[in-house]
C-alpha positions as CSV (number, residue, x, y, z in Angstrom):
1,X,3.3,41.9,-12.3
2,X,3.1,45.5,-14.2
3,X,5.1,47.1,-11.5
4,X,8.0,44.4,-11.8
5,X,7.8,44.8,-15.4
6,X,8.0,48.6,-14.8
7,X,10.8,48.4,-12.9
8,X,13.0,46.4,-15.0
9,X,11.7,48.5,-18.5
10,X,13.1,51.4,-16.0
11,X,16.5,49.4,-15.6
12,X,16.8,48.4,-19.0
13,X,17.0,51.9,-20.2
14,X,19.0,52.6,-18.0
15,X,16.6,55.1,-15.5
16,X,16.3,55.4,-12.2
17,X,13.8,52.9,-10.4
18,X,11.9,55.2,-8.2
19,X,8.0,56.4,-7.2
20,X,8.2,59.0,-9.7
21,X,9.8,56.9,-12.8
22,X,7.7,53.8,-12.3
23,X,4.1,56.2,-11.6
24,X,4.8,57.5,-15.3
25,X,5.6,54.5,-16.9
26,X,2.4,52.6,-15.2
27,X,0.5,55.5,-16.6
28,X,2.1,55.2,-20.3
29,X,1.2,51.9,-20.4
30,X,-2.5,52.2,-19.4
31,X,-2.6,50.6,-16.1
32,X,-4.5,51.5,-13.0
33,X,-1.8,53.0,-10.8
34,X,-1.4,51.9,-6.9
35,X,0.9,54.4,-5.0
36,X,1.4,51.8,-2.4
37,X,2.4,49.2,-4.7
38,X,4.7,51.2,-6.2
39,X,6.4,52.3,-2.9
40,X,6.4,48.4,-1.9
41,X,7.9,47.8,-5.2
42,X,10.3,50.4,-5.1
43,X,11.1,49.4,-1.3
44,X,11.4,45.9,-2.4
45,X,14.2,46.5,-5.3
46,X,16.2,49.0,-3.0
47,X,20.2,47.5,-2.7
48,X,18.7,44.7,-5.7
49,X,21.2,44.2,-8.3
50,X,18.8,43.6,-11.3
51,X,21.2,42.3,-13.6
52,X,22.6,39.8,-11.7
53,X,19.5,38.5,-9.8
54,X,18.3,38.4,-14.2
55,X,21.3,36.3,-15.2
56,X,20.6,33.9,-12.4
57,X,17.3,33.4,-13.2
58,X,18.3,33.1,-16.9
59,X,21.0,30.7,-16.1
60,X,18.6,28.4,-13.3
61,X,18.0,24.8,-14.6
62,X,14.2,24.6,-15.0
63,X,12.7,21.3,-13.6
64,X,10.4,19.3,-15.9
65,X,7.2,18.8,-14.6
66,X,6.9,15.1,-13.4
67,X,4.9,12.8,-15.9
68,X,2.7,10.6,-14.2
69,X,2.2,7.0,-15.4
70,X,-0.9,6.3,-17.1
71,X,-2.9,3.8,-15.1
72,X,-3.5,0.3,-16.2
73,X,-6.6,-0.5,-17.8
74,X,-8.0,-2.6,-14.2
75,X,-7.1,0.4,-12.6
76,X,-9.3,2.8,-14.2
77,X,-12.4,0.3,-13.8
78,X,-11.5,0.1,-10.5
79,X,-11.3,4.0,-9.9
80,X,-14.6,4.0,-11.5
81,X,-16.5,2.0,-9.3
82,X,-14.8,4.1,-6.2
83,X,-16.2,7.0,-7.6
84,X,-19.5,5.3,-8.0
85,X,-20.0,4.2,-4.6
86,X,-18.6,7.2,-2.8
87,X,-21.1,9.2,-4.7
88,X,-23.9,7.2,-4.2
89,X,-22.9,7.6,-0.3
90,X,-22.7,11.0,-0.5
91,X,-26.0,11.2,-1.9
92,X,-27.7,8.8,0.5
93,X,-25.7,11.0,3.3
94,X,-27.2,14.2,1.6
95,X,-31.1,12.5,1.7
96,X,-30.9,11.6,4.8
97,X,-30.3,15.3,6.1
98,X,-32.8,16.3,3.9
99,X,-35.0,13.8,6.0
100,X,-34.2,15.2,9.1
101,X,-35.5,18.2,8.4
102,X,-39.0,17.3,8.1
103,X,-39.4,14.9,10.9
């Protein structure tokens, strides 16, 4: 993410986004610097208009995570005892490999 953030610190004030620009800026801010992310990143934003592709993201709706309904009180007894029995199969499963292995 430092090297998109680079790149749009770069835009911002109004630089150039290339290897050069973004290998200082990574540097000023104390990060561990990865030529070949930087090309890829670089690479990436060539012919990118970075304002507009900002305003659309600024304007896109952002869906609400779905709620789920709270289950009814039988429910969770009944989820319960599921749990119970498939992890008391699981462990009988688990002995009985054990078993196998010493005859």
């Amino acid at each position: 993410m430092e090297y998109v953030y680079a790149a749009m610190l770069i835009h911002k004030a109004g630089g150039k986004v290339d290897e050069p620009t973004m290998k200082k800026v990574l540097e000023a801010a104390g990060a561990k610097v990865d030529e070949a992310r930087i090309k890829a990143t670089v690479a990436a934003l060539e012919g990118v208009k970075i304002d507009e592709v900002i305003e659309k993201a600024a304007v896109a709706p952002v869906a609400a995570a779905p709620v789920a309904a709270a289950p009814a009180e039988g429910e969770k007894k009944e989820e319960k005892k599921k749990k119970a029995k498939e992890e008391k199969k699981e462990e009988e499963e688990a002995a009985a490999g054990l078993g196998s292995l010493f005859g």
